[in-house]
Phi, psi and omega in degrees: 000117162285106195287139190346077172281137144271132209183129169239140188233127190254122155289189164218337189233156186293292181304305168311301188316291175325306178284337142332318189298327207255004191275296186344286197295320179349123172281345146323333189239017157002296193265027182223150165256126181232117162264153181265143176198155194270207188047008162063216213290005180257324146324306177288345175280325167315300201301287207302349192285024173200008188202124183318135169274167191262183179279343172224170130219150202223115204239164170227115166234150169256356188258129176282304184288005162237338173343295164319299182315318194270355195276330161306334201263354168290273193336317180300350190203038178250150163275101206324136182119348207275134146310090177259142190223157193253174134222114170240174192273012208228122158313067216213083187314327170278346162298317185312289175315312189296316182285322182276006159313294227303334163142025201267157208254350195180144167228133195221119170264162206285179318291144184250170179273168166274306169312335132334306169290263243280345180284327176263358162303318190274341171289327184303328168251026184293303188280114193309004172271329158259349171303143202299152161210149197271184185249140195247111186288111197259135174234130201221130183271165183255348148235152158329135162095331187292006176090020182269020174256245141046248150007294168286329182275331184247024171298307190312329183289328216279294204304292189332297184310309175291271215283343197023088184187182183290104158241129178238139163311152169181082173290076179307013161284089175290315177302309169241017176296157187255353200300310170339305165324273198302340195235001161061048177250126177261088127342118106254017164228180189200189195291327191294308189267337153320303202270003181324298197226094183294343188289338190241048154254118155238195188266027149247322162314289163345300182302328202244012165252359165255145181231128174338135151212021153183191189316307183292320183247140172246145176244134171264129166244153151226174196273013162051028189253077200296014182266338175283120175251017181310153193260105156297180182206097153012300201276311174329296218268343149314341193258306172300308181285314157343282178300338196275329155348290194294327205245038156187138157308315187229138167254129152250133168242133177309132144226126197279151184320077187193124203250119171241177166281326180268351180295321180318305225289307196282334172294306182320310194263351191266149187302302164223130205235123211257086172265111177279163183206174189238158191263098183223186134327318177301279206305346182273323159308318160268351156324284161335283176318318168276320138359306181281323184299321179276329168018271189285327183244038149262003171347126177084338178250195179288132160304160172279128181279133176238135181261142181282093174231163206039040206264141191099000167320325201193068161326288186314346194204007169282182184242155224249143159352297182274359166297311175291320143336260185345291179301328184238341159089027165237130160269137158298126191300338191217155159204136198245142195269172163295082191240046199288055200235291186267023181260323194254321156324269206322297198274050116276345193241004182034036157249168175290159175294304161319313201277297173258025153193079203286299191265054108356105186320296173308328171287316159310291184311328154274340150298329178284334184288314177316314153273356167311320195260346166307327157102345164230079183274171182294140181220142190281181201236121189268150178280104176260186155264187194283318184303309185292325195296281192315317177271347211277326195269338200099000000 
């Protein structure tokens, strides 16, 4: 199974689009999305010239002798990293060399198979070095209570939307997690039973202990249960991310107040790390303290962001932004007001906050934070060459 790829393939021929048509239904690409689209490769330089490119594309042309040329002018309003396969009308070994100079992953002269396509979808990620992976979000309250469970759920809701694509959830607060609640979800496996026996979790176990929750998003549930007393484990849950990797563009993972080697561990290792704190004493006191502790051993990643929630709650006796800014040396990215009204809404109702109160501040704010942390917010787009553009990921 080719795990969640995003790909657009523009035609020219009646016969290409069909076998596209039947690449679709394929059950290889089950977890990947692929659209179709006309106008062969100057439709797609039309289209990306105002819209974020997909991780593949795939042009069908017919001008040979301009091809090279026009596939630069692709390049220009393509996003680095991007995969391309070419399908033309000319059997021409050296248009082949030329094009797999140029950084393009595959040339298939026409007609082609749906077994053609999908062989070169999957050679195109044969090196684990360029196979897809996801970005991995850690969400930590800087006290109990602090709304970062909240937060982490519809952020996870937020990236699906902003990315359209695969995101999955993954409340490790075994005892006390809410997602089954906050997402209005019947589990019948959960996190517990994904990590029981880590040596035979593969990506069909993986696959049947998550459950849908809209187009985009999956849920790792836990069972929310304190009766339960699974031990996570470090070498486990490298094995559960690992696979969740292959299957989603962005993992949010939920992590409950609680300091262990393996909460250290997720903190250490995620691509960005979200602490939320309420403006208090407490919470400005253990901000700090994890701060000084991930510091040193985040080399190379992002500092941790901090969000601010329930502010104004206690006008009188909170503590200010710049308190937290002074004392940690972070300004905070988001600071969400006190609102309990439609925040109580969403969760009696098991929705995201965006689903019942869409142009909402906070619901705007969390969106905007949401691409902030996707890593593909909108950019202007500088003129490289076609080798860097195409090669820039590896």
């Amino acid at each position: 199974m080719i795990y969640r790829l995003t790909i657009d393939a523009f035609t020219s021929t009646a016969e290409t689009a069909e076998s596209l048509r039947q690449v679709q239904g394929d059950r290889a690409l089950s977890k990947s999305r692929l659209m179709l689209h006309d106008g062969g490769l100057d439709g797609a330089i039309a289209q990306y010239a105002a819209a974020p490119t997909p991780q593949v594309v795939i042009i069908e042309d017919e001008a040979a002798a301009t091809l090279v040329e026009r596939l630069e002018h692709l390049a220009e309003v393509c996003e680095p990293g991007t995969k391309v396969l070419v399908i033309g009308g000319v059997n021409d070994i050296g248009l082949y060399r030329t094009l797999i100079s140029k950084g393009v992953s595959d040339y298939l002269p026409r007609p082609v198979t749906p077994r053609q396509i999908l062989d070169a979808l999957a050679g195109a990620f044969s090196d684990p070095q360029s196979a897809p992976k996801a970005r991995f979000i850690a969400c930590w309250g800087a006290r109990g209570g602090s709304g970062s469970s909240t937060l982490a759920q519809n952020l996870a809701w937020s990236l699906g939307r902003h990315l359209q694509e695969a995101v999955i959830y993954v409340d490790l607060d075994i005892a006390f997690g809410t997602s089954v609640l906050s997402y209005n979800l019947d589990a019948k496996q959960t996190v517990v039973d994904a990590l029981a026996h880590p040596e035979r979790l593969d990506e069909v176990l993986m696959d049947r202990c998550m459950v849908e929750y809209d187009e985009f998003l999956r849920v790792l549930a836990s069972p929310g249960d304190c009766r339960n007393h699974s031990a996570l484990a470090v070498d486990g849950l490298e094995r559960m991310l690992d696979l969740a990797a292959r299957m989603a563009s962005v993992v949010v993972l939920d992590i409950p107040h609680l300091w262990a080697d393996w909460t250290e561990y997720l903190l250490t290792m995620a691509d960005e790390v979200v602490v939320t704190a309420i403006p208090d004493f407490a919470s400005l006191r253990d901000a700090k303290s994890l701060m000084e502790v991930l510091g040193p051993r985040r080399t190379g990643l992002p500092v941790p962001r901090l969000v601010l929630n329930r502010v104004e709650a206690a006008r009188k006796t909170q503590l200010t932004a710049k308190d937290f800014e002074d004392t940690i040396k972070l300004v905070p990215q988001m600071i969400l007001p006190f609102e309990p009204g439609p925040f109580g809404e969403a969760a009696n109702s098991g929705q995201m906050l965006g689903e019942v109160a869409r142009g909402h501040k906070a619901s705007l704010a969390l969106a905007q934070f949401a691409v902030m942390l996707s890593g593909k917010a909108p950019a202007v787009r500088k003129p490289v060459s076609w080798l860097d553009r195409l090669r820039s990921r590896g």
